[in-house]
LUMMIZA-77327 format. One record per atom (N, C-alpha, C): atom name; x, y, z; residue in three letters; chain. Coordinates in pm, 1 decimal, padded with zeros to 6 digits, always signed. Each point is the difference from the previous one (the first is absolute). Example, Ala and Ser with C-alpha at 12.3 -4.5 7.8 and 13.67 -1.06 7.14 Angstrom:
// residues 2
[atom 'N', [+01319.0, -00569.0, +00780.0], 'ALA', 'A']
[atom 'CA', [-00089.0, +00119.0, +00000.0], 'ALA', 'A']
[atom 'C', [+00090.0, +00120.0, +00000.0], 'ALA', 'A']
[atom 'N', [-00035.0, +00105.0, -00072.0], 'SER', 'A']
[atom 'CA', [+00082.0, +00119.0, +00006.0], 'SER', 'A']
[atom 'C', [-00077.0, +00109.0, +00073.0], 'SER', 'A']
This chain:
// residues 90
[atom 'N', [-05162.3, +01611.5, +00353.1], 'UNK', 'A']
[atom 'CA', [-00014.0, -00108.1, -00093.6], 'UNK', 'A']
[atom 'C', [-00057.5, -00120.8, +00071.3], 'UNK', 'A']
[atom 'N', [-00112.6, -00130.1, -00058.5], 'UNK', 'A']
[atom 'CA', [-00018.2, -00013.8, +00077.3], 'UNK', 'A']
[atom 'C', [+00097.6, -00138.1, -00049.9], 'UNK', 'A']
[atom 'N', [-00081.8, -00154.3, +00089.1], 'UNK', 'A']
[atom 'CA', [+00087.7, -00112.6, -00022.6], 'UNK', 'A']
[atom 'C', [-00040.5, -00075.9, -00057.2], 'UNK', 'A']
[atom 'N', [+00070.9, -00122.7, -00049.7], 'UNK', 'A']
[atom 'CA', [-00058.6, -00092.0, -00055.7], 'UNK', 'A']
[atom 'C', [-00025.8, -00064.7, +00043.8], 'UNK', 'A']
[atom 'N', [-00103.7, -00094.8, +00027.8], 'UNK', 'A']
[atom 'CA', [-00044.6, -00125.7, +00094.7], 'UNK', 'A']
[atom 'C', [-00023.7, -00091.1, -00090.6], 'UNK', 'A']
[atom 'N', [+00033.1, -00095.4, +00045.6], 'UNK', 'A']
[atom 'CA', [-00067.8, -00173.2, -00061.1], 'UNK', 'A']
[atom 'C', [-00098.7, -00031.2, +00027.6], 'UNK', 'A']
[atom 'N', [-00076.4, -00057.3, -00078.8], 'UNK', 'A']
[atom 'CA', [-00167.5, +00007.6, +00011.1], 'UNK', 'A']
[atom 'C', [+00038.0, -00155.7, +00082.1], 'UNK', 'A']
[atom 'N', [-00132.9, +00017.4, +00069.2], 'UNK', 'A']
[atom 'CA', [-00025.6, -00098.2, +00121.2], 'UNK', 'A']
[atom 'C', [-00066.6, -00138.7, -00050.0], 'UNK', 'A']
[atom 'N', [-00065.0, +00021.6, -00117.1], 'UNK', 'A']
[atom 'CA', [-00089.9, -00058.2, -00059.1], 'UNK', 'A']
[atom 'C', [+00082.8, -00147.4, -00069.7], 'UNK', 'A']
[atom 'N', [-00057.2, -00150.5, -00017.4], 'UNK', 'A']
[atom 'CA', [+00096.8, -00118.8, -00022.4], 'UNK', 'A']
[atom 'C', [-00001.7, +00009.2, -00130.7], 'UNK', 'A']
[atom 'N', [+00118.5, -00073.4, -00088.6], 'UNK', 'A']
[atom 'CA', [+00005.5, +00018.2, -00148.7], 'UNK', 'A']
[atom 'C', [-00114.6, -00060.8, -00078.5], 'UNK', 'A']
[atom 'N', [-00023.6, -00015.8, -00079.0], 'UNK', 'A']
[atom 'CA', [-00094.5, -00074.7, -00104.7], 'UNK', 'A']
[atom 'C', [-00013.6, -00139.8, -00000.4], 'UNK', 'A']
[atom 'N', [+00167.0, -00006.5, +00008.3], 'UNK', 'A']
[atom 'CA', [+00057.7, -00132.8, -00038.7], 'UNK', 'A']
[atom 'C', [+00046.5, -00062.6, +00176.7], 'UNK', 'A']
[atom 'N', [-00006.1, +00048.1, +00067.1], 'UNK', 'A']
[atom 'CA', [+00007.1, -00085.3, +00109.1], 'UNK', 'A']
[atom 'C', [-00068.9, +00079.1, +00167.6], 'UNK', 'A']
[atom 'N', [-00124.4, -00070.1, -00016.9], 'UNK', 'A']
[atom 'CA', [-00064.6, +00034.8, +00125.4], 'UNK', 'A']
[atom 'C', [+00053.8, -00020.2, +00127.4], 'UNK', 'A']
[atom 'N', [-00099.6, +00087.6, +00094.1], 'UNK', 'A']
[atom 'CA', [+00133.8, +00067.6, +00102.3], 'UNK', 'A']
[atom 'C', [-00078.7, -00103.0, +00126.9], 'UNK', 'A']
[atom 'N', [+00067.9, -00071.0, +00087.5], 'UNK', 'A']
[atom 'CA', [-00046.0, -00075.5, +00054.2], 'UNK', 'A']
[atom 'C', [+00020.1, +00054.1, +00149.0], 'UNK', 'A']
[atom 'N', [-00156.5, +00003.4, +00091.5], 'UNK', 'A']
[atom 'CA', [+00041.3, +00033.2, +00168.9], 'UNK', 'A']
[atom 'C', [+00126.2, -00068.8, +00068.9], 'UNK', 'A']
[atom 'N', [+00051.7, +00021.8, +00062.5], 'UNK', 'A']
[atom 'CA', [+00047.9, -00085.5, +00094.3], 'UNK', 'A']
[atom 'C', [-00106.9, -00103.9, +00065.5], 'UNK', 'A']
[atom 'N', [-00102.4, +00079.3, +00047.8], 'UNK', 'A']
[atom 'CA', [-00091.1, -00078.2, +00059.8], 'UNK', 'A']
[atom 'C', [-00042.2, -00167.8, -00031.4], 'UNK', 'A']
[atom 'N', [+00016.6, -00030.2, -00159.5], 'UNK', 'A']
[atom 'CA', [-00023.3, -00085.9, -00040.6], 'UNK', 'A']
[atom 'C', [+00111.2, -00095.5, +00008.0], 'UNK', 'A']
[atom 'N', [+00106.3, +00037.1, +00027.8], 'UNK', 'A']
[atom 'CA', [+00083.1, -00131.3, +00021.7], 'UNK', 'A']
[atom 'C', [-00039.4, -00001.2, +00179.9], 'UNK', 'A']
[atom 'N', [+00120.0, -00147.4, +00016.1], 'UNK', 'A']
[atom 'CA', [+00006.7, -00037.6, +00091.1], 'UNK', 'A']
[atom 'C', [+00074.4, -00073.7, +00024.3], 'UNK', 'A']
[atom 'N', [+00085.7, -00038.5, +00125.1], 'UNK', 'A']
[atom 'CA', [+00110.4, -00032.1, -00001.8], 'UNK', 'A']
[atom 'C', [+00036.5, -00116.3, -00058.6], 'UNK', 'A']
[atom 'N', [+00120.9, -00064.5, +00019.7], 'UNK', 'A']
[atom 'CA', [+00018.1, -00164.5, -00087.1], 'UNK', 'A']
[atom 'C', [+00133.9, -00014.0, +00016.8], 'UNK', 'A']
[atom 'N', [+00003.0, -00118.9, +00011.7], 'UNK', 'A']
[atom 'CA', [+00200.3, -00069.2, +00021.0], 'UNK', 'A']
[atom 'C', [+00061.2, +00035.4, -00164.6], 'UNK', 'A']
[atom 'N', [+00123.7, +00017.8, +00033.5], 'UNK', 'A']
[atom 'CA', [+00090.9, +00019.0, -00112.8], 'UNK', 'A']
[atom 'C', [-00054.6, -00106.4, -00134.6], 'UNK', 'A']
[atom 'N', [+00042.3, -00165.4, +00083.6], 'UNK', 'A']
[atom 'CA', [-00042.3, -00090.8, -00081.7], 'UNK', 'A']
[atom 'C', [-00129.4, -00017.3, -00059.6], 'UNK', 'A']
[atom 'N', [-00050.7, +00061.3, +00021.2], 'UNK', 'A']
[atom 'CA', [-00169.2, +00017.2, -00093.5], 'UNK', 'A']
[atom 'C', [-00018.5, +00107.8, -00133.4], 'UNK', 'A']
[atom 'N', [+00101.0, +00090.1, +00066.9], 'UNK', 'A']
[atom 'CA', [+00023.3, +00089.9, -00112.2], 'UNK', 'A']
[atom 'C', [+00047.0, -00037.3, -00094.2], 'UNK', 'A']
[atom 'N', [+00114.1, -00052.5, -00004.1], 'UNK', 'A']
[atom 'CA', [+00075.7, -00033.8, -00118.7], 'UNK', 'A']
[atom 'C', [-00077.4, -00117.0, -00061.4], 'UNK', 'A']
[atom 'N', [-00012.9, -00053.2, +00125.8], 'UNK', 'A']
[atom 'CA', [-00066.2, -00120.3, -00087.0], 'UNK', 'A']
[atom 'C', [-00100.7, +00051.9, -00140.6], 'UNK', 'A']
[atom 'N', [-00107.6, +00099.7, +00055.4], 'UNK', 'A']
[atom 'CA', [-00102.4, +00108.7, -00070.1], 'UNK', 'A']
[atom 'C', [+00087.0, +00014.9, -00114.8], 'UNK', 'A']
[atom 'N', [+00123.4, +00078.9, -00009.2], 'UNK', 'A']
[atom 'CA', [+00065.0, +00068.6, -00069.1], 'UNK', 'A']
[atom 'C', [+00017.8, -00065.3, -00117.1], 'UNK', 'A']
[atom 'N', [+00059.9, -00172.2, +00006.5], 'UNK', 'A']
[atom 'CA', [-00000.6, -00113.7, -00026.9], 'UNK', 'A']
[atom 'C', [-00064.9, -00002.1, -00105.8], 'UNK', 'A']
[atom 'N', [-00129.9, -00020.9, +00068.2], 'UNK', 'A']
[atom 'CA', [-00132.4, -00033.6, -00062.5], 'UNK', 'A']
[atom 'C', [-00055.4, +00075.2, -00113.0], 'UNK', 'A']
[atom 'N', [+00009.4, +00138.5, +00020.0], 'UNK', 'A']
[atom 'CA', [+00002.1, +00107.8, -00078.7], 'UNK', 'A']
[atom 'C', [+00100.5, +00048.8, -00134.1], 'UNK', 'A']
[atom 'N', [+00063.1, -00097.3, +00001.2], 'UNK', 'A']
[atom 'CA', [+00142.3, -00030.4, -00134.9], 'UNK', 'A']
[atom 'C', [+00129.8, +00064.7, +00061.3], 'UNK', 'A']
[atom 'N', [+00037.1, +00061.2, +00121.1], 'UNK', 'A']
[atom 'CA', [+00147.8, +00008.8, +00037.9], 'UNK', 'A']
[atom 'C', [+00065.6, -00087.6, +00013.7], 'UNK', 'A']
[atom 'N', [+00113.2, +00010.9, -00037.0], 'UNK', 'A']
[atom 'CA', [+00133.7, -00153.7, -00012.9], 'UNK', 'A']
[atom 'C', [+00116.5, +00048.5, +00136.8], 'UNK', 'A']
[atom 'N', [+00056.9, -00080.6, +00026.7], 'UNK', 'A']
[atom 'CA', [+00149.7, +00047.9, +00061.9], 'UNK', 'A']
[atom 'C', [+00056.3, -00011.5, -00116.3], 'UNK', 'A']
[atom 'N', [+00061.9, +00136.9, -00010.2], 'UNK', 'A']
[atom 'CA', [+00098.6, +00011.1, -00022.0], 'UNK', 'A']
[atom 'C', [+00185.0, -00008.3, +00072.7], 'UNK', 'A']
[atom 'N', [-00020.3, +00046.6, +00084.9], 'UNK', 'A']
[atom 'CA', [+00122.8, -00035.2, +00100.7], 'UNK', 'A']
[atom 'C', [-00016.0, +00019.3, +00126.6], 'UNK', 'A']
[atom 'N', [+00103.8, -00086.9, +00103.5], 'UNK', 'A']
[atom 'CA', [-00058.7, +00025.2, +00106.4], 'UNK', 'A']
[atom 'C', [+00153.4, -00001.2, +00071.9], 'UNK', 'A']
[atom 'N', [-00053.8, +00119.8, +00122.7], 'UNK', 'A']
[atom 'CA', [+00174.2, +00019.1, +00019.0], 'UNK', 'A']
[atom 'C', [-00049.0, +00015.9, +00194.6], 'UNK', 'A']
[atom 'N', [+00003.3, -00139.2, +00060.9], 'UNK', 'A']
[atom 'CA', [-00034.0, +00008.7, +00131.9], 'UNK', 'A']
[atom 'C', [-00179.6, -00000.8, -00005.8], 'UNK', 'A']
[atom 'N', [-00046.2, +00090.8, +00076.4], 'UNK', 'A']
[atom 'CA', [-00187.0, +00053.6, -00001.7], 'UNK', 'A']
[atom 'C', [-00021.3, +00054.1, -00119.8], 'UNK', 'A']
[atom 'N', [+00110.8, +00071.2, -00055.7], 'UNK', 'A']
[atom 'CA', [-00028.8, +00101.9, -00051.5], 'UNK', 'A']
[atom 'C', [-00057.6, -00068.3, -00170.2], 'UNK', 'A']
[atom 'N', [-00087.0, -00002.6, -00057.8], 'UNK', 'A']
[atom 'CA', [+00007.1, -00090.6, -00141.4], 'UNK', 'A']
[atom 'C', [-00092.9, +00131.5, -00068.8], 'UNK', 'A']
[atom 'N', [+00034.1, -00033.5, -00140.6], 'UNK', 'A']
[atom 'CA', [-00051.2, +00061.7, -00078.0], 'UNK', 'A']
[atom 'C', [-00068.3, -00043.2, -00085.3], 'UNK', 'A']
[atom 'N', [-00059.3, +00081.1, -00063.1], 'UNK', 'A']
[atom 'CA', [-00120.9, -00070.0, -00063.0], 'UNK', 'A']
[atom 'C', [-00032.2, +00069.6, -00127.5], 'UNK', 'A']
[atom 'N', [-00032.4, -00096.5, -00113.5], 'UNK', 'A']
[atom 'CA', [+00020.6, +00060.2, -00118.2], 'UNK', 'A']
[atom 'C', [-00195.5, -00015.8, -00109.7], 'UNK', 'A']
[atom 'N', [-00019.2, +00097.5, -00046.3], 'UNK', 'A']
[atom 'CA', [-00170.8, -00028.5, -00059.9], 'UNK', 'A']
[atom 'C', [+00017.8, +00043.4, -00166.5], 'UNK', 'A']
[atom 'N', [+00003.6, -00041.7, -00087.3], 'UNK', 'A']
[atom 'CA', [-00037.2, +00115.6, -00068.5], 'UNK', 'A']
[atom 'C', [-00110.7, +00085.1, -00064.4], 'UNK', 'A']
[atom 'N', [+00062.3, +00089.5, -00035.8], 'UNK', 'A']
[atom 'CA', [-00048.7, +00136.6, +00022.1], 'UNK', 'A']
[atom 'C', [+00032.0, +00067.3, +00115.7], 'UNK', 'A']
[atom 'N', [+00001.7, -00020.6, +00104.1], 'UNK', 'A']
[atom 'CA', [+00029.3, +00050.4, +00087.6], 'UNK', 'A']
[atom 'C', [+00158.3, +00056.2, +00066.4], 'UNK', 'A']
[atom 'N', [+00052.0, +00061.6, +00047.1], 'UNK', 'A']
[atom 'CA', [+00119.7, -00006.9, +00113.4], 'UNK', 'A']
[atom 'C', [+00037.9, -00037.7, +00087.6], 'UNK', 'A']
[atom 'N', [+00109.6, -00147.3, -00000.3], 'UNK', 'A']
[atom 'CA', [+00069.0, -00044.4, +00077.2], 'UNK', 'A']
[atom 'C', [-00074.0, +00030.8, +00185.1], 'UNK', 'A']
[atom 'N', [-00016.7, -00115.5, +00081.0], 'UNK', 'A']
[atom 'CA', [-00035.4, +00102.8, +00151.5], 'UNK', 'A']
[atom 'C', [+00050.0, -00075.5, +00082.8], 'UNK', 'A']
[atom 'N', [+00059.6, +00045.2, +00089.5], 'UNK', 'A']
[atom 'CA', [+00085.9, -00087.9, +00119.8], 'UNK', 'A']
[atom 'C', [-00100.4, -00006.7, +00076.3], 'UNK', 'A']
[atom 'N', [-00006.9, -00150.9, +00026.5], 'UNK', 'A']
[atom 'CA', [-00115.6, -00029.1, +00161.8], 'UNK', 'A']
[atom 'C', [+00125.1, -00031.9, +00103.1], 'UNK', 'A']
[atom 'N', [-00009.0, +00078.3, +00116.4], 'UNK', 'A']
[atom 'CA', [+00098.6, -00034.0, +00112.3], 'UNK', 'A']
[atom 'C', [-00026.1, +00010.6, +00163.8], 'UNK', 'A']
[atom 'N', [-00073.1, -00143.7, -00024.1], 'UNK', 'A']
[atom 'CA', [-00070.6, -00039.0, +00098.8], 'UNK', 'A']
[atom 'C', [+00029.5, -00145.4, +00010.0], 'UNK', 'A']
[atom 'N', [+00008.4, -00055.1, +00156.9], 'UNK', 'A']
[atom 'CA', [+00047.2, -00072.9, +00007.9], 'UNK', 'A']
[atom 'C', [-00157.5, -00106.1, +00027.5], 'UNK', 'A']
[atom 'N', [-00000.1, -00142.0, -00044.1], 'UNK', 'A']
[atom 'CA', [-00163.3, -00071.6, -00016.1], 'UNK', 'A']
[atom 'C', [-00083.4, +00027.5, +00095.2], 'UNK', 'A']
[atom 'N', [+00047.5, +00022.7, +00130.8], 'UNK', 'A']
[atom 'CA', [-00070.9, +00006.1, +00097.7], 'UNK', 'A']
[atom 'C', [-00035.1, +00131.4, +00090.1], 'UNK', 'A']
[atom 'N', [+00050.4, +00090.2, -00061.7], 'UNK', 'A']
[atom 'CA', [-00028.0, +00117.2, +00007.8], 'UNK', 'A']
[atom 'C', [-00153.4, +00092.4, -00029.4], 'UNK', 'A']
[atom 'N', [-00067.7, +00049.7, +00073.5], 'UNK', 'A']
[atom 'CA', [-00158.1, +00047.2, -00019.0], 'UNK', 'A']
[atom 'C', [+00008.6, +00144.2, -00079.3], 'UNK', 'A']
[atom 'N', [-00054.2, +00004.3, -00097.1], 'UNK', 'A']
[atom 'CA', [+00023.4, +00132.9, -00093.7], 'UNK', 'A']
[atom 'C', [-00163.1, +00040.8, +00043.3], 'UNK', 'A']
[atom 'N', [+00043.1, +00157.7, -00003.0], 'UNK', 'A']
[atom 'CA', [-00136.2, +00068.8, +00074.6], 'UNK', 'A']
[atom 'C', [-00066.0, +00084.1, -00110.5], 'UNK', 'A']
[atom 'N', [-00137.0, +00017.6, +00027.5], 'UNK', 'A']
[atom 'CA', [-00096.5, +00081.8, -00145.7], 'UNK', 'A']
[atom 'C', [+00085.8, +00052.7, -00085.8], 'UNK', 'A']
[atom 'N', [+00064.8, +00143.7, +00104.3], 'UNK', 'A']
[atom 'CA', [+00105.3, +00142.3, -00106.9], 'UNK', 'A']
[atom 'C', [+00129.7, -00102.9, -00044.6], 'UNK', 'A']
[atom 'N', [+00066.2, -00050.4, +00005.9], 'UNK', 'A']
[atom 'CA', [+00073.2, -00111.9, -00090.0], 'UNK', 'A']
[atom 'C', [-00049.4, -00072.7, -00091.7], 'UNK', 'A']
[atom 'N', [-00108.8, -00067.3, +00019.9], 'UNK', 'A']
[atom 'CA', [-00049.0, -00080.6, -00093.6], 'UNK', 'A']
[atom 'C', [-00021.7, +00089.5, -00157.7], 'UNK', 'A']
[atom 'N', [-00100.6, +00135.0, +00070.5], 'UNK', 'A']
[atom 'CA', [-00051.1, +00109.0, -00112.8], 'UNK', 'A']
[atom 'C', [+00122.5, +00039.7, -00070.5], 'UNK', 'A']
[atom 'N', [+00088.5, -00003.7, +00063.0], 'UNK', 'A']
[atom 'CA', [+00105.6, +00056.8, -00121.8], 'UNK', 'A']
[atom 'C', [+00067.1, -00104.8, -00064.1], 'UNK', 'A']
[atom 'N', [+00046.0, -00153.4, +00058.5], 'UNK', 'A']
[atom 'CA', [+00025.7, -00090.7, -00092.0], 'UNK', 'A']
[atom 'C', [-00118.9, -00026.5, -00124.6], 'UNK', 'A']
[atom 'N', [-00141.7, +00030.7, +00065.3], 'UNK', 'A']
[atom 'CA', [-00082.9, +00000.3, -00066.3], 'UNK', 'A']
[atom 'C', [+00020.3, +00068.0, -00171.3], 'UNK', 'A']
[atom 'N', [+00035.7, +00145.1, +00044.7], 'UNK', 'A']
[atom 'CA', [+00000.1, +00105.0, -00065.1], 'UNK', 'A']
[atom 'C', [+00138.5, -00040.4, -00098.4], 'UNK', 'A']
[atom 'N', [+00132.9, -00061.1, +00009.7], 'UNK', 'A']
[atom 'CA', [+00070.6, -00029.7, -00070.0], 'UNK', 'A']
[atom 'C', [-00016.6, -00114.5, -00142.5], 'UNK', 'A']
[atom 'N', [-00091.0, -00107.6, +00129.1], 'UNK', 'A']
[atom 'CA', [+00014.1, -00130.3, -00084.1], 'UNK', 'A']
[atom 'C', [-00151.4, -00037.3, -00048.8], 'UNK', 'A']
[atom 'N', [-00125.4, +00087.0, +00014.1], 'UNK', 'A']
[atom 'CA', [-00090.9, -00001.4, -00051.3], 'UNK', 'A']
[atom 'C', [-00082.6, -00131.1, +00070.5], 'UNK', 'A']
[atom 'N', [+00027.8, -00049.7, +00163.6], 'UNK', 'A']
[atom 'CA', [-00069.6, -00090.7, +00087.2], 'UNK', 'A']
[atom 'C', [-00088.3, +00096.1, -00000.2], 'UNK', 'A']
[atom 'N', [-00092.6, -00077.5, +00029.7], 'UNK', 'A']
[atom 'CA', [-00156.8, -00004.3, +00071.0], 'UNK', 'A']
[atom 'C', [-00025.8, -00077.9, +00082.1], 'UNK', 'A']
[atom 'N', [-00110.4, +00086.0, +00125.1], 'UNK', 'A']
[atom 'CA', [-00053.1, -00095.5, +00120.7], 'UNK', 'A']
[atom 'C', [-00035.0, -00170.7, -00049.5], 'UNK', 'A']
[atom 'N', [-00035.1, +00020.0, -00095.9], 'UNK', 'A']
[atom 'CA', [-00084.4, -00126.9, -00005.3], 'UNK', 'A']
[atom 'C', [+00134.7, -00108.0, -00079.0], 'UNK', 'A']
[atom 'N', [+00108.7, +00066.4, -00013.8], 'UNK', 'A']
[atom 'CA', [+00103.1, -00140.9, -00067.0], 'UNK', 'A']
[atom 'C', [-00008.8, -00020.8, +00114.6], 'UNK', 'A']
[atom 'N', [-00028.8, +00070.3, +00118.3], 'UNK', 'A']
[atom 'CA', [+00117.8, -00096.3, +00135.0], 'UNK', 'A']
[atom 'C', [-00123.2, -00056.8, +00086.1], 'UNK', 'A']
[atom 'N', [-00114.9, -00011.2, -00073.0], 'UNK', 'A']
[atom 'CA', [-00137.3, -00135.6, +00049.0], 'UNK', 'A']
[atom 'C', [+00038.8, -00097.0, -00052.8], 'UNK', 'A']
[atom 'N', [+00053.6, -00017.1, -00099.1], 'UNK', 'A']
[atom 'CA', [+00016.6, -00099.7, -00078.2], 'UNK', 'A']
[atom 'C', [+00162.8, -00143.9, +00056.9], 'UNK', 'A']
């Protein structure tokens, strides 16, 4: 029998982004981005704060401001909260 695999291919609705294209950035730029992009705090318990959009699902950023977040981190906060390279030119 054979298996099932998950196609490799990105959804319709949300294109699949290299790693290559990010690049690194301090905590505090992110959120700030995040910010900018309509996320609110919702609560914050120490580093750890959460963050609320709607439409979207709730996402804990837990990083402390001065902390350097690297490409493969960024791509998947990316991938949660719908950032792009270019909020964090701004």
């Amino acid at each position: 029998m054979g298996r099932l695999c998950r196609s490799s291919s990105p959804s319709p609705s949300r294109p699949r982004r290299p790693v290559g294209s990010w690049g690194a950035a301090k905590a505090r730029r992110v959120l700030a981005a995040l910010h900018r992009i309509g996320w609110t705090l919702k609560r914050q318990s120490g580093s750890h704060r959460t963050l609320a959009r709607d439409g979207w699902q709730d996402f804990t950023f837990a990083f402390h401001d001065d902390e350097e977040i690297g490409p493969r981190m960024l791509a998947r906060i990316a991938k949660q909260t719908g950032l792009t390279p270019a909020d964090l030119k701004s």
